[in-house]
C-alpha positions as CSV (number, residue, x, y, z in Angstrom):
1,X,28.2,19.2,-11.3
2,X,27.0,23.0,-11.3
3,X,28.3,25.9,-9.8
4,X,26.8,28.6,-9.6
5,X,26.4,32.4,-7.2
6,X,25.7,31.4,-3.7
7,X,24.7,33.8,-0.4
8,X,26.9,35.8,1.0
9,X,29.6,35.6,-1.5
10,X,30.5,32.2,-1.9
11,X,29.5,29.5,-5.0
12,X,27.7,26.5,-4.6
13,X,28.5,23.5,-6.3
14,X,25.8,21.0,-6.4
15,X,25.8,17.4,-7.7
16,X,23.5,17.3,-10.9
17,X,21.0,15.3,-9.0
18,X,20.3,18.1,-6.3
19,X,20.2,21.0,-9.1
20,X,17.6,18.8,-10.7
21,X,15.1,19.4,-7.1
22,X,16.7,23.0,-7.4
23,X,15.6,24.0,-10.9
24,X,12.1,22.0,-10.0
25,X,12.1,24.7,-6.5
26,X,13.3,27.2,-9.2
27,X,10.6,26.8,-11.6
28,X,7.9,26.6,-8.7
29,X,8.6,30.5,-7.9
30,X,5.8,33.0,-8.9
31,X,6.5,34.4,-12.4
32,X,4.2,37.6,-11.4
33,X,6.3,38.2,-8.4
34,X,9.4,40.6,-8.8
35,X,11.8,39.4,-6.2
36,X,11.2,35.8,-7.5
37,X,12.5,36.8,-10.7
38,X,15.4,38.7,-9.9
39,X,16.5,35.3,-7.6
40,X,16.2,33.1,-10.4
41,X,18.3,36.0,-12.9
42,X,20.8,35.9,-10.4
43,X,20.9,32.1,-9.7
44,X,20.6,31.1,-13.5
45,X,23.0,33.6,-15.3
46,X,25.5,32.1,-12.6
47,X,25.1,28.5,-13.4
48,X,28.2,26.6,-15.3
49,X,28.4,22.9,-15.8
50,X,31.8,21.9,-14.8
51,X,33.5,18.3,-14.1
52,X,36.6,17.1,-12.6
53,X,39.8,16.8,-14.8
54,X,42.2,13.9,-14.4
55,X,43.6,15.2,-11.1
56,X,40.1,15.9,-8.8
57,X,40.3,19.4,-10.0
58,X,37.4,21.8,-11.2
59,X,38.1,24.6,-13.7
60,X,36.1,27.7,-12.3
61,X,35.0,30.2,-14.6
62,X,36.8,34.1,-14.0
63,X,33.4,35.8,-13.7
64,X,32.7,33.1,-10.5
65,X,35.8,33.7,-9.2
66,X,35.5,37.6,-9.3
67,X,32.0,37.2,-7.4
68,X,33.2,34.8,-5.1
69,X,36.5,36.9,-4.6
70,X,38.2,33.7,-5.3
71,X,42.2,34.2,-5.3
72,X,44.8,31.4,-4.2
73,X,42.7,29.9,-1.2
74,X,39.7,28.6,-1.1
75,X,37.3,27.1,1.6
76,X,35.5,24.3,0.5
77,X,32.3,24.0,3.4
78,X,30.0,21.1,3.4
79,X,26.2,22.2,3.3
80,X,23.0,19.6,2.8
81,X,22.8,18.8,-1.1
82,X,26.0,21.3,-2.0
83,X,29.4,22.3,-1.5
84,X,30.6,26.0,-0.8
85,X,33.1,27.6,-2.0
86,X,34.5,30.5,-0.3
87,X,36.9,33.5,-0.1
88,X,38.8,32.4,3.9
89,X,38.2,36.1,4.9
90,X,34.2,36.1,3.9
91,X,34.0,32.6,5.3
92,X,35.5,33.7,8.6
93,X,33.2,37.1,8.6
94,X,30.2,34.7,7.8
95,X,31.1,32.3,11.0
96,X,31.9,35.3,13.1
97,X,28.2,36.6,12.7
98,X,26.2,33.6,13.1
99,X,28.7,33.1,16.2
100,X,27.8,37.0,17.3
101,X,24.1,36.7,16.1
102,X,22.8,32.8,16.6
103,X,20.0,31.5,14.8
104,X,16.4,32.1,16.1
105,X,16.2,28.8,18.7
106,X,12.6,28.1,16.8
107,X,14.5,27.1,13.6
108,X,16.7,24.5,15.7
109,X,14.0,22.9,17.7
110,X,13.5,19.9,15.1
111,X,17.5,19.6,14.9
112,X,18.8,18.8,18.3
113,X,16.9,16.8,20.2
């Protein structure tokens, strides 16, 4: 698996067959284009391969943990192709705004029917 710097503070650990269709998305971004490059910097220099030890566990490295504000507690959220990892207070500030601030309507019409 890889984990790497997610949005809004968390990490994302994704199975190695969805960073595969990442790094091809990745690698499909405009070199020419600044903001392209700065997302991949920050989504590369990020990335560590990690695997579970004998007890289900994954070692996560310090400089993750500082950017992810990772402590004692951690949320683990489900999200298509990944996990998220998360700090509990910027995991309940993150629900808290999409609850206060909804998603425009036009990006759910294909998902409830």
């Amino acid at each position: 698996m890889i984990l790497t710097r997610g949005m809004e503070g968390c990490l994302y650990v994704f199975p190695l067959s969805s960073w595969k269709r990442v790094e091809e998305q990745l690698e499909g971004l405009p070199l020419t284009d600044a903001g392209s490059r700065a997302f991949v910097r920050f989504f590369y220099s990020g990335a560590n391969k990690a695997r579970l030890d004998n007890q289900s566990r994954v070692s996560v490295p310090q400089t993750l943990r500082a950017f992810a504000g990772l402590d004692s507690d951690v949320i683990v959220a489900g999200a298509p192709g990944r996990l998220e990892l998360w700090n509990p207070d910027r995991w309940e500030a993150a629900i808290t705004a999409v609850q206060d601030n909804p998603p425009n309507p036009d990006l759910l019409v294909n998902f409830v029917a």
